[in-house]
C-alpha angles and dihedrals in degrees: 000000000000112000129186102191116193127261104238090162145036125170115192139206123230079220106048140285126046148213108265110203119189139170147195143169112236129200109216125198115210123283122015120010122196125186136163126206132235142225094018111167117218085227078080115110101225088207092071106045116123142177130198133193123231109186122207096202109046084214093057084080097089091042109041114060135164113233114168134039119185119179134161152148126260100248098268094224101050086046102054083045083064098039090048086054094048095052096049093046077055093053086049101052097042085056088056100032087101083082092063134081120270097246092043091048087057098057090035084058107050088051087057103050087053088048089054090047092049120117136169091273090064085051113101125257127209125251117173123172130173126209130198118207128175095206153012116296154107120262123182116235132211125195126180131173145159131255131195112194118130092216099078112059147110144255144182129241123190123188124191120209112194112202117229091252080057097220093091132064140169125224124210120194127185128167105216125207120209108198108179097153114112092248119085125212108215126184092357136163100233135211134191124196131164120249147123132243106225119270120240077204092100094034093057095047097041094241125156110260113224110260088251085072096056084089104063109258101237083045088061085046100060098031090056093036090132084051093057118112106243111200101184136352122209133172138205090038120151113206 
C-alpha cells in the first residue's frame, strides 16, 4: 500500500542537509502489512532510516510488530540518463513554446525551468516496512531519516540600526532557510541545529581524515540528534 506520511519535523544543518521526521496512523488487517513510502527523496541516507512504533492501545505491544525494512537508492547512472533527457525534451519545448498561447506558454514554461534545475537528489528513494499484526487495529508510525542535500540549510542574518543620537541602537535578528531542492516542507514543526556536511576537500587531495570522520558525518548527526545545538524552534512555516 502506498503512504505519504506527513512531515511534522524537520531539523536543518547550517551546512546543508536535515533530519525529516514524519508520521501516520495506520490502520492493520491481521496477519502481514505491507506499505511504501512516498516522496522519498534519493538525497536520503538509507543507513539512517528508522522507523518507531507508537501504539494506541498499551496492550497492542505483544501483537503489532515490524518485521521488515527495505531501503535503497534509484541506480545514479541510469538516473542522470533520465534527468539529461528531461532537460533536453524541456530545451526543446521552450524553443518552441512561441506556438503556444500565452497562458499555456506560461505553465509550459515553469515546468520547464524545474526540469532544467532537477538533479539526482530531487529523484525518489525507496522505503519499504511490514508490519504483522494478530488482529485487527490501528498503530502510529514514525519514520525519521537523514538527508544530505546542500540545497536545503540556514543561515543567519544581523542587522545593526544606529539612532541619530548615535548611543542607541537596535539590533534585528532573523535566522533564514534556503530550500532549492525540488521537495517542499509544508506546516512543520522546524529545527535548526549547527553542523557541517563532510568536505570531498581531503578525499580529492588524498589527505588523512581526522579520526572523528571515520563514522560518516550524517551518521554522527543522527545518532547525536538530542546533542545537537538548537538555536531557535518555529511552527506553521511554509518553505
Amino acid at each position: 500500500m502506498l503512504i505519504d506520511p506527513k512531515v511534522v519535523k524537520l531539523i536543518i544543518f547550517n551546512g546543508g542537509g536535515g533530519i525529516v521526521e514524519r508520521e501516520i496512523k495506520l490502520a492493520l488487517n491481521q496477519g502481514t502489512n505491507e506499505f511504501e513510502i512516498q516522496n522519498v527523496p534519493a538525497s536520503f541516507d538509507p543507513n539512517t532510516a528508522d522507523i518507531k512504533l507508537k501504539y494506541i492501545n498499551p496492550e497492542d505491544k505483544k501483537d503489532i510488530t515490524l518485521q521488515q525494512t527495505i531501503v535503497s537508492l534509484p541506480d545514479k547512472k541510469t538516473s542522470d540518463q533520465i534527468i539529461n533527457r528531461e532537460k533536453n525534451a524541456a530545451s526543446q519545448i521552450i524553443t518552441y513554446s512561441i506556438d503556444f498561447t500565452r497562458e499555456l506558454r506560461e505553465r509550459v514554461t515553469n515546468i520547464c525551468e524545474a526540469s532544467s534545475y532537477r538533479t539526482y537528489a530531487d529523484m525518489k528513494g525507496i522505503f519499504n516496512f511490514i508490519i504483522n499484526s494478530k488482529k485487527e487495529g490501528e498503530v502510529i508510525v514514525k519514520i525519521l531519516y537523514f538527508i544530505a542535500d546542500l540545497r536545503i540549510k540556514w543561515e543567519t542574518s544581523l542587522q545593526v540600526n544606529v539612532y541619530s543620537d548615535e548611543i542607541t541602537a537596535e539590533i534585528d535578528a532573523s535566522i533564514i532557510v534556503d530550500n532549492q531542492t525540488g521537495f517542499s516542507y509544508n506546516d512543520v514543526e522546524l529545527g535548526f541545529a549547527i553542523f557541517e556536511l563532510p568536505s570531498t576537500t581531503a578525499a580529492a587531495t588524498g589527505a588523512i581524515p581526522p579520526p572523528a570522520m571515520e563514522i560518516p558525518m550524517e551518521q554522527q548527526a543522527f545518532s547525536q540528534l538530542n546533542r545537537q545545538k538548537r538555536t531557535q524552534r518555529m511552527k506553521n512555516v511554509m518553505l
